[in-house]
N, CA, C and O atoms as CSV, one atom per row, in Angstrom:
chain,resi,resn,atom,element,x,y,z
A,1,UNK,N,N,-2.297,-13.218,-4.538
A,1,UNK,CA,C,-3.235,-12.408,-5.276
A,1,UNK,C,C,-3.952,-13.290,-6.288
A,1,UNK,O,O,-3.487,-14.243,-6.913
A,2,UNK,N,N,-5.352,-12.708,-6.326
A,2,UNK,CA,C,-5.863,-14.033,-6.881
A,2,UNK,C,C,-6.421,-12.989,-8.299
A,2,UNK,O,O,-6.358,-11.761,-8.236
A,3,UNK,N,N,-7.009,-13.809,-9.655
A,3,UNK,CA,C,-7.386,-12.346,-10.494
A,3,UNK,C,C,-8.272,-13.157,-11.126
A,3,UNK,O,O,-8.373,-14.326,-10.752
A,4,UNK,N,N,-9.154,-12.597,-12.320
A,4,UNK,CA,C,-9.825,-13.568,-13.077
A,4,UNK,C,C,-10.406,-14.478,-12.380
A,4,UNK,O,O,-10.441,-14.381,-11.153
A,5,UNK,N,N,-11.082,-15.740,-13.176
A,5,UNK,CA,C,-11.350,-17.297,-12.960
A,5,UNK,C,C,-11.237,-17.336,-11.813
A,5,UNK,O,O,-12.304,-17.618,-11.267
A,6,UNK,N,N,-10.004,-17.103,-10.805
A,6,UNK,CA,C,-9.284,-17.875,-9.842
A,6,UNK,C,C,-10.207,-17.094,-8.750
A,6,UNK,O,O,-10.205,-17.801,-7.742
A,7,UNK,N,N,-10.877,-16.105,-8.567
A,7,UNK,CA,C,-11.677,-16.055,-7.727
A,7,UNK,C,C,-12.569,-16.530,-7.220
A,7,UNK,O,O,-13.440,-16.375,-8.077
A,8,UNK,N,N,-13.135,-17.148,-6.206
A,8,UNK,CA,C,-14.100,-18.317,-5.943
A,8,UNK,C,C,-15.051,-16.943,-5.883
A,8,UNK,O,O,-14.666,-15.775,-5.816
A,9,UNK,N,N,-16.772,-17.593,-5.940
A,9,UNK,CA,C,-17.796,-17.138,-6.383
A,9,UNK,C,C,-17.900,-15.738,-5.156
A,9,UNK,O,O,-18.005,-14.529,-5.366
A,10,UNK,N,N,-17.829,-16.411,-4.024
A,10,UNK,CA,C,-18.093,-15.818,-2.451
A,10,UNK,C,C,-17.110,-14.964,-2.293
A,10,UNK,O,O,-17.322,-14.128,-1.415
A,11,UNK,N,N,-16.144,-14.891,-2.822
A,11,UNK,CA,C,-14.846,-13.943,-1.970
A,11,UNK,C,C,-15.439,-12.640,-2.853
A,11,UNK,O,O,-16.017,-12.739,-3.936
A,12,UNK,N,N,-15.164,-11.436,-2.151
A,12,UNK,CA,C,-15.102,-10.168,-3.332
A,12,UNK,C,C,-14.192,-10.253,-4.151
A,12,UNK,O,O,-13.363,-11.069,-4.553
A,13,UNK,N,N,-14.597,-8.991,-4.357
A,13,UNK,CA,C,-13.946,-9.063,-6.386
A,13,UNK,C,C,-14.056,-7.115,-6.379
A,13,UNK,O,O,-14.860,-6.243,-6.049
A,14,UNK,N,N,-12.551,-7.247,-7.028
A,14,UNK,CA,C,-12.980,-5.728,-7.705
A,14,UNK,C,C,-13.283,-5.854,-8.843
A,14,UNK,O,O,-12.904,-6.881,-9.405
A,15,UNK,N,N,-14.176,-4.732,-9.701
A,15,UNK,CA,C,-14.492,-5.200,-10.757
A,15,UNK,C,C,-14.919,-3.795,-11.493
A,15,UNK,O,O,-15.285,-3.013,-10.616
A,16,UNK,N,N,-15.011,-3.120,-12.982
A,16,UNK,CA,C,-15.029,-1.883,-13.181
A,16,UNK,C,C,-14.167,-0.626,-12.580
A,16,UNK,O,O,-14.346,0.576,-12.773
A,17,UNK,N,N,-13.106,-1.332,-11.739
A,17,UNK,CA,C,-12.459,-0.143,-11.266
A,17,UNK,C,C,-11.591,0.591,-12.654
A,17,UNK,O,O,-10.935,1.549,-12.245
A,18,UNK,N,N,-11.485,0.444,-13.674
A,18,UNK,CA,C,-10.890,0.902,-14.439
A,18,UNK,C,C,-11.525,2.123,-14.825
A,18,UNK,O,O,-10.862,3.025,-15.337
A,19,UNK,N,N,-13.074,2.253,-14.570
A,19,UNK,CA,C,-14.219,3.466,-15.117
A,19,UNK,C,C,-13.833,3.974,-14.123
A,19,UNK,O,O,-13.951,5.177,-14.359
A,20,UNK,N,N,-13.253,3.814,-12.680
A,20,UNK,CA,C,-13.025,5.150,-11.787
A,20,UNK,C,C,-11.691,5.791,-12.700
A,20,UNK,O,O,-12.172,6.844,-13.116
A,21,UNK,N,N,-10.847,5.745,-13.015
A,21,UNK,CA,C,-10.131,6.290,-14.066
A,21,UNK,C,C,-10.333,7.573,-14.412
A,21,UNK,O,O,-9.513,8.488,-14.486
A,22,UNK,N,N,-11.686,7.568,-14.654
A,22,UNK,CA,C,-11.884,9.209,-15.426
A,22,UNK,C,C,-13.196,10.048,-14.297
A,22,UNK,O,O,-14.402,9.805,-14.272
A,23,UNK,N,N,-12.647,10.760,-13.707
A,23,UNK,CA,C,-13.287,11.518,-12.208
A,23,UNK,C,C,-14.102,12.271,-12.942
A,23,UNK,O,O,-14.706,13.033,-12.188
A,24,UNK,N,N,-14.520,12.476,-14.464
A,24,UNK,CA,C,-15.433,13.308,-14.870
A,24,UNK,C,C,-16.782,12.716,-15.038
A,24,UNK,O,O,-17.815,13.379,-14.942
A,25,UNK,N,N,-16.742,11.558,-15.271
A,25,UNK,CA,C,-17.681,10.449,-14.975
A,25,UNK,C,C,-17.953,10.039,-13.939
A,25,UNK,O,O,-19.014,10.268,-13.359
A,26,UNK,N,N,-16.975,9.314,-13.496
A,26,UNK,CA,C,-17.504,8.421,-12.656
A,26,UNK,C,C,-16.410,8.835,-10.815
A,26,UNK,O,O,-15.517,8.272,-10.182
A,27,UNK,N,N,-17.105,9.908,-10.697
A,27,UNK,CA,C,-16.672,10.603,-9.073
A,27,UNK,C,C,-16.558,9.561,-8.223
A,27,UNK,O,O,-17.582,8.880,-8.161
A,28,UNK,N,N,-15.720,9.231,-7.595
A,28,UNK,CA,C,-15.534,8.365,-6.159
A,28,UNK,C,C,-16.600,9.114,-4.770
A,28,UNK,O,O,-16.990,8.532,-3.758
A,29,UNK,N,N,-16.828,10.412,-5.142
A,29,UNK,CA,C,-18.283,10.537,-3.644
A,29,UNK,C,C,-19.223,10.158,-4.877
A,29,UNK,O,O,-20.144,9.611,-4.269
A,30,UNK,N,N,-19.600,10.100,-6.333
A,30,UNK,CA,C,-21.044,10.099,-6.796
A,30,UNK,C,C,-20.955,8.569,-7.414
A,30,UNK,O,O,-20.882,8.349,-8.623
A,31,UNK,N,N,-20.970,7.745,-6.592
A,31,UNK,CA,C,-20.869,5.660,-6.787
A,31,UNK,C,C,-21.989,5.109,-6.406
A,31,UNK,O,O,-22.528,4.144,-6.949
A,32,UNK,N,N,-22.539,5.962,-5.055
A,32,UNK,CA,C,-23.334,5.537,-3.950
A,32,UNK,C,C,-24.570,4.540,-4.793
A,32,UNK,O,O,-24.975,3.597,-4.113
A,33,UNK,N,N,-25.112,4.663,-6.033
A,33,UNK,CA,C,-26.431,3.966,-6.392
A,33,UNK,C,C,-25.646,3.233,-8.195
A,33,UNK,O,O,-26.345,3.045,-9.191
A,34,UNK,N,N,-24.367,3.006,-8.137
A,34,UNK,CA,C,-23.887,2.333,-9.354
A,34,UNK,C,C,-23.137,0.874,-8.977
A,34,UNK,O,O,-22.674,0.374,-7.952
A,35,UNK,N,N,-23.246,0.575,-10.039
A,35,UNK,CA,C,-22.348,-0.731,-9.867
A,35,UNK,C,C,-20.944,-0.650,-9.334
A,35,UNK,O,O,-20.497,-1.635,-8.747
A,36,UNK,N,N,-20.087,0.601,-9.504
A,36,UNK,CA,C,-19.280,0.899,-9.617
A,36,UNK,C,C,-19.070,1.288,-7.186
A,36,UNK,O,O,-18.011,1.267,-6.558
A,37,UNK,N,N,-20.159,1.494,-6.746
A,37,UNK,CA,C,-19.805,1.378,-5.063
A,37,UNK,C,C,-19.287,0.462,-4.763
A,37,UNK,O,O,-18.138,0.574,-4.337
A,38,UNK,N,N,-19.882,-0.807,-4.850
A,38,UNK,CA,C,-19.083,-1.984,-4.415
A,38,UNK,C,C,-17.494,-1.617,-4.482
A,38,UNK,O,O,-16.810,-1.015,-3.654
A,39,UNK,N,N,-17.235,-2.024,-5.394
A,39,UNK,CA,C,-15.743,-1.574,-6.427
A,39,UNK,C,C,-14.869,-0.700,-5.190
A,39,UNK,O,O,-13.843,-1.017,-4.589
A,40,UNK,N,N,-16.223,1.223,-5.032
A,40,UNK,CA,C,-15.292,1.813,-4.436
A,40,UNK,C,C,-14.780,0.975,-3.063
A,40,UNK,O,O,-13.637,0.519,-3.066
A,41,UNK,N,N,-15.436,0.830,-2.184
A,41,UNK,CA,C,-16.043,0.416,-0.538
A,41,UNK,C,C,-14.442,-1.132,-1.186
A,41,UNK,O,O,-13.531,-1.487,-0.438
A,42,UNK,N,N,-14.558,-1.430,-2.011
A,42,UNK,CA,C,-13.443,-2.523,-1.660
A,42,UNK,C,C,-11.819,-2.094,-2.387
A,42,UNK,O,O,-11.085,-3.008,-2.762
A,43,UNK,N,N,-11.544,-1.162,-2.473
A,43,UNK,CA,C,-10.823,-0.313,-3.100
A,43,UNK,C,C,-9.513,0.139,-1.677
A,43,UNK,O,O,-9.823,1.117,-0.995
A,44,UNK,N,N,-8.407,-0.454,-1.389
A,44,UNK,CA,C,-7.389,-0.693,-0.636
A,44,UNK,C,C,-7.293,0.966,0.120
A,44,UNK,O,O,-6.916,1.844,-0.657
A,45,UNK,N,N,-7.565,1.341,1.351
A,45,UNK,CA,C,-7.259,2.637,2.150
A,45,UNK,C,C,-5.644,3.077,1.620
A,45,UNK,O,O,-4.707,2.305,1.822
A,46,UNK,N,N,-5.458,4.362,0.948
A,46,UNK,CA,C,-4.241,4.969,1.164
A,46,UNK,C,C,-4.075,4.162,-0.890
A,46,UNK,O,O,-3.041,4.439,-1.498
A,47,UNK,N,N,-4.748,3.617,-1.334
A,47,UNK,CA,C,-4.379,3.255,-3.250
A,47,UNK,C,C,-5.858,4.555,-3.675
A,47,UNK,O,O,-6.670,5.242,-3.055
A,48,UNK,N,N,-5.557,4.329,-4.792
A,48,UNK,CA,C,-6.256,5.439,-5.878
A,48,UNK,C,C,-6.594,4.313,-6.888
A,48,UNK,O,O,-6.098,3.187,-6.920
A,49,UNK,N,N,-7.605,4.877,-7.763
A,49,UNK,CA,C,-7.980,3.713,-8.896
A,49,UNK,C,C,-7.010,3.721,-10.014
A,49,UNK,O,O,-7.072,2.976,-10.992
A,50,UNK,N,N,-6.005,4.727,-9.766
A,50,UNK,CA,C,-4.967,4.341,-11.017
A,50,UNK,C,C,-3.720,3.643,-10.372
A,50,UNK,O,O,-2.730,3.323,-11.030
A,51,UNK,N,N,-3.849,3.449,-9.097
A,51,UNK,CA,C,-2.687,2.498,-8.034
A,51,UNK,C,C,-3.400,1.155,-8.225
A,51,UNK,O,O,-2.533,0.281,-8.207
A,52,UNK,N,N,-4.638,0.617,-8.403
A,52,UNK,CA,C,-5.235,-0.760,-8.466
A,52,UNK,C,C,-4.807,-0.469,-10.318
A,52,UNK,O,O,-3.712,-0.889,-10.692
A,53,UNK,N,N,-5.385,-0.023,-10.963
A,53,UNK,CA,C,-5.010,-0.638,-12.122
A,53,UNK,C,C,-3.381,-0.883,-12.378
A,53,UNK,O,O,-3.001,-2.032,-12.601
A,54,UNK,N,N,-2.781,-0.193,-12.355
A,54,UNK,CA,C,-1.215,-0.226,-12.013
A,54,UNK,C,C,-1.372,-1.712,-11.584
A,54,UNK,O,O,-1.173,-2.512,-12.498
A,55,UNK,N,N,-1.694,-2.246,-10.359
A,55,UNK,CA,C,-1.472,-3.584,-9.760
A,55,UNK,C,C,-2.186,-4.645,-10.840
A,55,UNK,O,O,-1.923,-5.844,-10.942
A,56,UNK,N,N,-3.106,-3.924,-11.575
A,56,UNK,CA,C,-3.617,-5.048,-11.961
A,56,UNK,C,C,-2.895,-5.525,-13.474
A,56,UNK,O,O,-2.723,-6.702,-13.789
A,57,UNK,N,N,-2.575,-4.521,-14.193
A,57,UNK,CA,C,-1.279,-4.358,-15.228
A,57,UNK,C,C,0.003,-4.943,-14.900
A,57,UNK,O,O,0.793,-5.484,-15.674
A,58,UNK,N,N,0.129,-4.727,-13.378
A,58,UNK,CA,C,1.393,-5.639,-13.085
A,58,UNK,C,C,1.441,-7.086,-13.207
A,58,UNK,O,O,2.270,-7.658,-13.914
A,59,UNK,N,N,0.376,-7.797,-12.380
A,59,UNK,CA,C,-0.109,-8.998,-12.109
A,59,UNK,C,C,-0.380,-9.659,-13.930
A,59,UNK,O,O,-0.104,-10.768,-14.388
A,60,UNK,N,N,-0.856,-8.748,-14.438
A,60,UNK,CA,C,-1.178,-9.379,-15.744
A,60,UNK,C,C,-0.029,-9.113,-17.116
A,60,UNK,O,O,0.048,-9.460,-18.294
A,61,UNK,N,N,0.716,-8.338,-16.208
A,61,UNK,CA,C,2.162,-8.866,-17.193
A,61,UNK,C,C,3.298,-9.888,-16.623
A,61,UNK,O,O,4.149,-10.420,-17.335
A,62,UNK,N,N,3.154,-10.088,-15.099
A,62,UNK,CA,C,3.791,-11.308,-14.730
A,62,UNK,C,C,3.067,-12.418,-15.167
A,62,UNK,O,O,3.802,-13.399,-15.282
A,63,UNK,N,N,1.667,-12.675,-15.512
A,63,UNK,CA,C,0.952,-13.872,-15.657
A,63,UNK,C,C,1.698,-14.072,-17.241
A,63,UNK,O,O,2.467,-15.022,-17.393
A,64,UNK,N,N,1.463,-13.271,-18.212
A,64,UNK,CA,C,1.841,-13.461,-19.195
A,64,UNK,C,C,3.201,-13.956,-19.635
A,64,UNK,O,O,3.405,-14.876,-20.427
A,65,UNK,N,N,4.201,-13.139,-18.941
A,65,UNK,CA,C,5.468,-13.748,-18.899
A,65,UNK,C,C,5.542,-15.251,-18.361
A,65,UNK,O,O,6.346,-15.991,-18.927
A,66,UNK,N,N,4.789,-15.752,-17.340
A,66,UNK,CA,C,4.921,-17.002,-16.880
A,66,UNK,C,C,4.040,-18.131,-17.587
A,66,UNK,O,O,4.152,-19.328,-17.321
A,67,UNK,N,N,3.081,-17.560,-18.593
A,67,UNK,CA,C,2.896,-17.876,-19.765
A,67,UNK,C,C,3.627,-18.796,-20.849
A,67,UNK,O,O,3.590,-19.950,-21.277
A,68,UNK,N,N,4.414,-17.417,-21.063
A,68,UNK,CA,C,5.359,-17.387,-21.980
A,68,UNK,C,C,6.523,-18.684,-22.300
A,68,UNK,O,O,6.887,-19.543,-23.103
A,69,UNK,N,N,6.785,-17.978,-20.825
A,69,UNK,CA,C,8.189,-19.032,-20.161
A,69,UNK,C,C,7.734,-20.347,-20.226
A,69,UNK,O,O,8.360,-20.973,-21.081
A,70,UNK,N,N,6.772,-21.098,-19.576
A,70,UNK,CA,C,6.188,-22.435,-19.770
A,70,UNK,C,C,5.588,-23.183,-21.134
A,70,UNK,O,O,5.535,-24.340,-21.549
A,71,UNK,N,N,5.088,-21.629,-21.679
A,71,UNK,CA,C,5.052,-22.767,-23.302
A,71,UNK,C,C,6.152,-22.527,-24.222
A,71,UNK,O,O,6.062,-23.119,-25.297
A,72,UNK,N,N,7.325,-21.678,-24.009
A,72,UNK,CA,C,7.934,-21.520,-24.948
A,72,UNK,C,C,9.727,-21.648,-24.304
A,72,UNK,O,O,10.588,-21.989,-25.115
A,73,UNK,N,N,10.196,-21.298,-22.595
A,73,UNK,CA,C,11.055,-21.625,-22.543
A,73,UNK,C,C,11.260,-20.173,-22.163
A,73,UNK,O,O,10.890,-19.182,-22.793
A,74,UNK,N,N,12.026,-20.240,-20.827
A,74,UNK,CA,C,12.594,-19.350,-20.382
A,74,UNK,C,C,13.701,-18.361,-20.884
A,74,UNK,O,O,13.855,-17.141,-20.844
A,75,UNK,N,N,14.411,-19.437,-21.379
A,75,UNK,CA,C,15.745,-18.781,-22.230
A,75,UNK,C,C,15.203,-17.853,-23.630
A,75,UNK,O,O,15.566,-16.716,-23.933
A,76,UNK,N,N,14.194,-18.767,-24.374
A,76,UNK,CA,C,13.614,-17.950,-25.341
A,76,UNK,C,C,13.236,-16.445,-24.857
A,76,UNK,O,O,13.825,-15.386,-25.074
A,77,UNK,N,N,12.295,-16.661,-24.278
A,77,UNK,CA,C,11.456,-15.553,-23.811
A,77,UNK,C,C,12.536,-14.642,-23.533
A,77,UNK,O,O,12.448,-13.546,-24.087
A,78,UNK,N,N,13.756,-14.896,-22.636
A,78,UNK,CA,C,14.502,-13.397,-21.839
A,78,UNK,C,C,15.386,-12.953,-23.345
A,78,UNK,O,O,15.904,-11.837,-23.391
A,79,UNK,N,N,15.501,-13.872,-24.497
A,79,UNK,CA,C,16.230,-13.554,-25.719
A,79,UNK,C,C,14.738,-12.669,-26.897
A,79,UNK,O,O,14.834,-12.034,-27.948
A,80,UNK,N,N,13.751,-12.984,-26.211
A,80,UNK,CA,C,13.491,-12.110,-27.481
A,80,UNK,C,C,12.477,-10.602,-27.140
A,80,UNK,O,O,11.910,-10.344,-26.078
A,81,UNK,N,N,12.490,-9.724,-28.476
A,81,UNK,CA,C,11.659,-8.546,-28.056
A,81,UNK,C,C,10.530,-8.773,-27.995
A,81,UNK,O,O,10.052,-9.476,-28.884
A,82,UNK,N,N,9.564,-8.206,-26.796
A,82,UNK,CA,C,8.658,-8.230,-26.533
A,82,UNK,C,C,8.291,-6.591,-26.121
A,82,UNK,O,O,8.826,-5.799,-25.345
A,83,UNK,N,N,6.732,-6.469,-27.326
A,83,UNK,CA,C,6.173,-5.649,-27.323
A,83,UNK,C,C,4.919,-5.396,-26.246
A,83,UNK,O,O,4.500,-6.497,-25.889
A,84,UNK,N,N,4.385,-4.602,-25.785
A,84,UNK,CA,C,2.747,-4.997,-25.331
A,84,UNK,C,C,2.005,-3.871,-25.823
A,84,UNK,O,O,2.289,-2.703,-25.560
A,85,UNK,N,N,0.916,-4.298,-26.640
A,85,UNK,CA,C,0.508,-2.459,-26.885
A,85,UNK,C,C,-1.413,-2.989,-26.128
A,85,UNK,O,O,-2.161,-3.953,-26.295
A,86,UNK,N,N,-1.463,-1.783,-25.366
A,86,UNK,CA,C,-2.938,-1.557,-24.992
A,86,UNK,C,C,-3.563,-0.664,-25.664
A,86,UNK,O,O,-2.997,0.247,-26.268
A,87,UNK,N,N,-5.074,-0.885,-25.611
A,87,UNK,CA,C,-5.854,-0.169,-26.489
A,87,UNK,C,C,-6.815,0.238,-25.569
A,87,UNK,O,O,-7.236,-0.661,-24.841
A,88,UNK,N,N,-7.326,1.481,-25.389
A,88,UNK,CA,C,-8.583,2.034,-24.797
A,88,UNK,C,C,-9.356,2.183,-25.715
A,88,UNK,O,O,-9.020,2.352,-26.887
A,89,UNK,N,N,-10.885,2.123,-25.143
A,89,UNK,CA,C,-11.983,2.330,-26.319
A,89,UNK,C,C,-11.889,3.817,-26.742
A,89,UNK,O,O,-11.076,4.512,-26.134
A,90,UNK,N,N,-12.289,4.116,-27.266
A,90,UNK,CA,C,-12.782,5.671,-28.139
A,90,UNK,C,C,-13.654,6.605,-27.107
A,90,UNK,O,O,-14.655,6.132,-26.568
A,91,UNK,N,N,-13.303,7.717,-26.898
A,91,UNK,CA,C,-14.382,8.202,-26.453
A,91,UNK,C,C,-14.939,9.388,-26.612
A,91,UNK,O,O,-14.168,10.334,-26.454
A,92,UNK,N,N,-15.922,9.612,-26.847
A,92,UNK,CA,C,-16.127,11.085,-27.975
A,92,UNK,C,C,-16.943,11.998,-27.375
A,92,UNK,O,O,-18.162,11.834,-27.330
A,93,UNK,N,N,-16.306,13.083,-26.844
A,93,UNK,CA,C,-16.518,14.401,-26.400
A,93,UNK,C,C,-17.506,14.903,-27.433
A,93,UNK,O,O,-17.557,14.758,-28.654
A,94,UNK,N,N,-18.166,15.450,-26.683
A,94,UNK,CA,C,-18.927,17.040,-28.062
A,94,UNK,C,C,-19.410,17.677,-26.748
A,94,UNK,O,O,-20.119,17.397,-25.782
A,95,UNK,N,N,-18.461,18.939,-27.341
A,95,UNK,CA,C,-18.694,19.951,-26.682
A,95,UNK,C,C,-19.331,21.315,-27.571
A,95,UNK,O,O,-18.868,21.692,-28.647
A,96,UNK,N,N,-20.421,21.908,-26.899
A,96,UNK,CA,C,-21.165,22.676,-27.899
A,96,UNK,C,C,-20.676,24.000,-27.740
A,96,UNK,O,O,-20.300,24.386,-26.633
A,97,UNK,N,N,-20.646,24.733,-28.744
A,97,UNK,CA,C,-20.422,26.237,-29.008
A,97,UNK,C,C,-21.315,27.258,-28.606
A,97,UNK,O,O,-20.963,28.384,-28.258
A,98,UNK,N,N,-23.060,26.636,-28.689
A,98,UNK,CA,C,-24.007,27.729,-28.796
A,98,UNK,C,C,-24.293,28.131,-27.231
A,98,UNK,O,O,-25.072,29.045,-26.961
């Protein structure tokens, strides 16, 4: 599995699949004229866009751990606590009354 950088220019790429996430936006039938088709059309038969991010959360907490381990030492790393906190942007509803 290749992620980031490590993709050569020519191979596909998923990319924005994280905006399929929220089906109130961004519908998997309504892609057809966004940046976001590509994305679907390369999007694994039988995964969902919260099964690719899942993979991609995985991949990028093994990278980190192997990170870790190489600049700081294996033994360290499995001895100490490790937190990860993610942050989503803000996103602000207004919904009207009248």
């Amino acid at each position: 599995m290749k992620w980031g950088f490590g993709i050569p220019d020519r191979e596909p790429r998923l990319a924005w699949f994280k905006l399929l996430l929220d089906p109130t936006k961004y519908s998997l039938t309504n892609v057809t004229n966004s940046p976001l088709a590509k994305t679907k059309q390369l999007i694994p038969r039988g995964k969902k866009p919260v099964d690719v991010v899942a993979d991609y959360l995985t991949e990028l907490y093994k990278h980190t751990i192997a990170h870790l381990e190489k600049t700081l030492g294996k033994e360290l790393v499995e001895v100490s606590p490790l937190e990860f906190i993610l942050t989503v942007p803000a996103v602000i509803y207004f919904h009207s009354h009248i």
